[in-house]
Z-matrix of the N, CA and C atoms (Angstrom, degrees):
N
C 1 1.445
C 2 1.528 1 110.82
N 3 0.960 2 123.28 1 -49.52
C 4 1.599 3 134.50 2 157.30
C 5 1.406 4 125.22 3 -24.32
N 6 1.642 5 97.13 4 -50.59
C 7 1.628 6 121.60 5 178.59
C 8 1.898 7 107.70 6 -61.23
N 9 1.204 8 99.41 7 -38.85
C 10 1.267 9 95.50 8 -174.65
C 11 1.830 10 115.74 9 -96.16
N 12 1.626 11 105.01 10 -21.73
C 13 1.447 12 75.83 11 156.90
C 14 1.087 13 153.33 12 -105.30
N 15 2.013 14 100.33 13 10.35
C 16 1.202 15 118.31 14 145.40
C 17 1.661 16 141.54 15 -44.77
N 18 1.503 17 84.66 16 -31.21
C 19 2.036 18 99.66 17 178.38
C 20 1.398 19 94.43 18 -93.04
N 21 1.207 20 125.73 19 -16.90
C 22 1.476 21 98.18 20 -177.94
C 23 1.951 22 117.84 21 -98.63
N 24 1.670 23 96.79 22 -3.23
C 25 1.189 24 97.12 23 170.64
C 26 1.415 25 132.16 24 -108.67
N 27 1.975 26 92.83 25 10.64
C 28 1.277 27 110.64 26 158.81
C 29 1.552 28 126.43 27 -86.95
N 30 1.585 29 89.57 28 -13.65
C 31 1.794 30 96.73 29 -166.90
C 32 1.912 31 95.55 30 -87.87
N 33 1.508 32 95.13 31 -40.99
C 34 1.713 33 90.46 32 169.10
C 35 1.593 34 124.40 33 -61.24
N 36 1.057 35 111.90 34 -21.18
C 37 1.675 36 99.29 35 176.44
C 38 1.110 37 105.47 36 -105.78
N 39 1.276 38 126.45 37 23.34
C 40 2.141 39 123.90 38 165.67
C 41 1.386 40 94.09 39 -129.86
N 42 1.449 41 131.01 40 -1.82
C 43 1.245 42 108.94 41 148.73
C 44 1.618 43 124.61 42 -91.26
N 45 1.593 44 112.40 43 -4.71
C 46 1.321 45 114.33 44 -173.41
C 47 1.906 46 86.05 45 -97.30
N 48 0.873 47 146.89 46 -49.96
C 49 1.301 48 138.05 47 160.31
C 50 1.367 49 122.67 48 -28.23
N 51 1.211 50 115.50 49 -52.27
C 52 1.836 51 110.05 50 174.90
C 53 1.387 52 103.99 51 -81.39
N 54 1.123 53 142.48 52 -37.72
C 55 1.402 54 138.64 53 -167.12
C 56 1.957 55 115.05 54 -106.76
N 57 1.435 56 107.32 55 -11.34
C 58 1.694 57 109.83 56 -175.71
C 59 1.523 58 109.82 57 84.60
N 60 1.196 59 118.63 58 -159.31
C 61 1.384 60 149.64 59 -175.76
C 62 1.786 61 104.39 60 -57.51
N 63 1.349 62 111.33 61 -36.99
C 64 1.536 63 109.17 62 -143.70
C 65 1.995 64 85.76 63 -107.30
N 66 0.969 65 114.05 64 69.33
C 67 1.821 66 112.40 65 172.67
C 68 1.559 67 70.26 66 -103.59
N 69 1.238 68 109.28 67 131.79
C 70 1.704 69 111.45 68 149.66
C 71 1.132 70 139.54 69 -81.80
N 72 1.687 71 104.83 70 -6.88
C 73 1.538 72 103.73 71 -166.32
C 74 2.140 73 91.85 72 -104.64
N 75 1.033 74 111.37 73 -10.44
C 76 1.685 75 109.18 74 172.84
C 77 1.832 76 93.33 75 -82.31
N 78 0.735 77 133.31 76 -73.47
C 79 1.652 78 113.53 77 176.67
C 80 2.066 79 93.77 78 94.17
N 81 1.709 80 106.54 79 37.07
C 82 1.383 81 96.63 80 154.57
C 83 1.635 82 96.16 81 165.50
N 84 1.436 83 124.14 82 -173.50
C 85 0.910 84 133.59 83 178.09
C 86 1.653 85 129.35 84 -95.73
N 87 1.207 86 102.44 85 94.40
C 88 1.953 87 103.05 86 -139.45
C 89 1.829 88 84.34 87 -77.45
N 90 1.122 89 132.02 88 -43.74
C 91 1.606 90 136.79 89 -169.31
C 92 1.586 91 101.08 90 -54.52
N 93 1.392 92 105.07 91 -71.02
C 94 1.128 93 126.79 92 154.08
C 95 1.811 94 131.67 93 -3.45
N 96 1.475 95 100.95 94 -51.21
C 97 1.654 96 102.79 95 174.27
C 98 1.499 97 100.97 96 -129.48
N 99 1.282 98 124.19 97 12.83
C 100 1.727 99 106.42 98 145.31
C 101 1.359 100 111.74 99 -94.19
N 102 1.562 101 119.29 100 -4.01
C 103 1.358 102 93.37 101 160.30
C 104 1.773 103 116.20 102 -127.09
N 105 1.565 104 107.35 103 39.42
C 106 1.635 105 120.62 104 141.40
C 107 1.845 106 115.49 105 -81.24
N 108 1.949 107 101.70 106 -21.73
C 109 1.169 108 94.17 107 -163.66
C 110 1.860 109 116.19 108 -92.50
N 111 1.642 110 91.01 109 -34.30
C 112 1.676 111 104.65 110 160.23
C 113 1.636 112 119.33 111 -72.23
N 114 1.391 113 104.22 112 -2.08
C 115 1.766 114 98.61 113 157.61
C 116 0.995 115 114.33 114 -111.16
N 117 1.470 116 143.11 115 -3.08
C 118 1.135 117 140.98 116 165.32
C 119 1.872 118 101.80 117 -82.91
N 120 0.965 119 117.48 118 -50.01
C 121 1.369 120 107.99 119 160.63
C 122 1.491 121 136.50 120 -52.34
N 123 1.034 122 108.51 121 -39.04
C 124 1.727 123 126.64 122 157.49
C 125 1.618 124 112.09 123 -18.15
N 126 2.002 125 85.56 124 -59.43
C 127 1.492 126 108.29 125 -161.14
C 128 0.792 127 132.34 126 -108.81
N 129 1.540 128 116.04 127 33.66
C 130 1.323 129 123.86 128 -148.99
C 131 2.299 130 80.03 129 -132.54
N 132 1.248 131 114.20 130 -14.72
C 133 1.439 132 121.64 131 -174.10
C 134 1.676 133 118.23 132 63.85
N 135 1.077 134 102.51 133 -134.96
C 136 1.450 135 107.21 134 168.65
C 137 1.494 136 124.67 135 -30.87
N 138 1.466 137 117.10 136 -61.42
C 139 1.072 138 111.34 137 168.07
C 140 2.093 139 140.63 138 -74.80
N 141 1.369 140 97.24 139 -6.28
C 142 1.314 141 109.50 140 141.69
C 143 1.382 142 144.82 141 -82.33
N 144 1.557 143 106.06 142 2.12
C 145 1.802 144 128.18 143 -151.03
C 146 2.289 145 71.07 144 -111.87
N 147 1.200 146 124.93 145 -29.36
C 148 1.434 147 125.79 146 -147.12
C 149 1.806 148 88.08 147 -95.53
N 150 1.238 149 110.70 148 -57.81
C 151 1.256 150 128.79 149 175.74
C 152 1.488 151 105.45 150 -39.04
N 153 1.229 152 94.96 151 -83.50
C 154 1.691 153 95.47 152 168.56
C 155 1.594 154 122.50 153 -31.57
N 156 1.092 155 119.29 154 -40.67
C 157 1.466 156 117.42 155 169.09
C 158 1.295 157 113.22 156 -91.51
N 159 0.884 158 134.30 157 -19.86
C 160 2.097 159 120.28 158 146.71
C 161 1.197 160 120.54 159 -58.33
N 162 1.264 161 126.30 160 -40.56
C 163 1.632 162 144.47 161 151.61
C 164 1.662 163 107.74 162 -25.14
N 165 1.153 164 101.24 163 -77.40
C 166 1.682 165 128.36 164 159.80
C 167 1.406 166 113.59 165 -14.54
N 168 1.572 167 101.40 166 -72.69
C 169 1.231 168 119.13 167 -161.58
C 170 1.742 169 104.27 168 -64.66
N 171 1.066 170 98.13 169 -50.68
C 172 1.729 171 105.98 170 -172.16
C 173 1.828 172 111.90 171 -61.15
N 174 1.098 173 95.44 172 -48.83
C 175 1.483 174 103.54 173 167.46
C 176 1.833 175 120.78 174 -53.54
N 177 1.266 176 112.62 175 -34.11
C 178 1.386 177 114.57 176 -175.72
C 179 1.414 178 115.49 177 -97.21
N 180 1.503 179 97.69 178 9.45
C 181 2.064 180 102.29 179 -158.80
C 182 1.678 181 83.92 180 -101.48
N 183 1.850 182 93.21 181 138.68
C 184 1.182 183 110.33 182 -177.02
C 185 1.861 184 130.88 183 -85.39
């Protein structure tokens, strides 16, 4: 399940790259709020440094 919404949130940010803002069928700015969310994590210190490694963890668990 992971697998796929990894490919699909790779296919959304190389379709907002070749085409911009206006893909209609993504219905937002996918570049846009992964990087409100890796700066809110940034700045959040320690407890974004933890996040990030639950992030981590879930992603690498078999």
């Amino acid at each position: 399940m992971t697998e796929a919404g990894v490919s699909l949130l790779a296919l959304a940010i190389v379709m907002q790259i070749i085409f911009g803002k206006a893909v209609p069928f993504i219905g937002g700015d996918v570049i846009g709020n992964i990087t409100a969310i890796v700066g809110a994590l940034g700045a959040q210190g320690l407890v974004g440094l933890a996040s990030v490694g639950v992030i981590y963890a879930i992603f690498t668990k078999d």
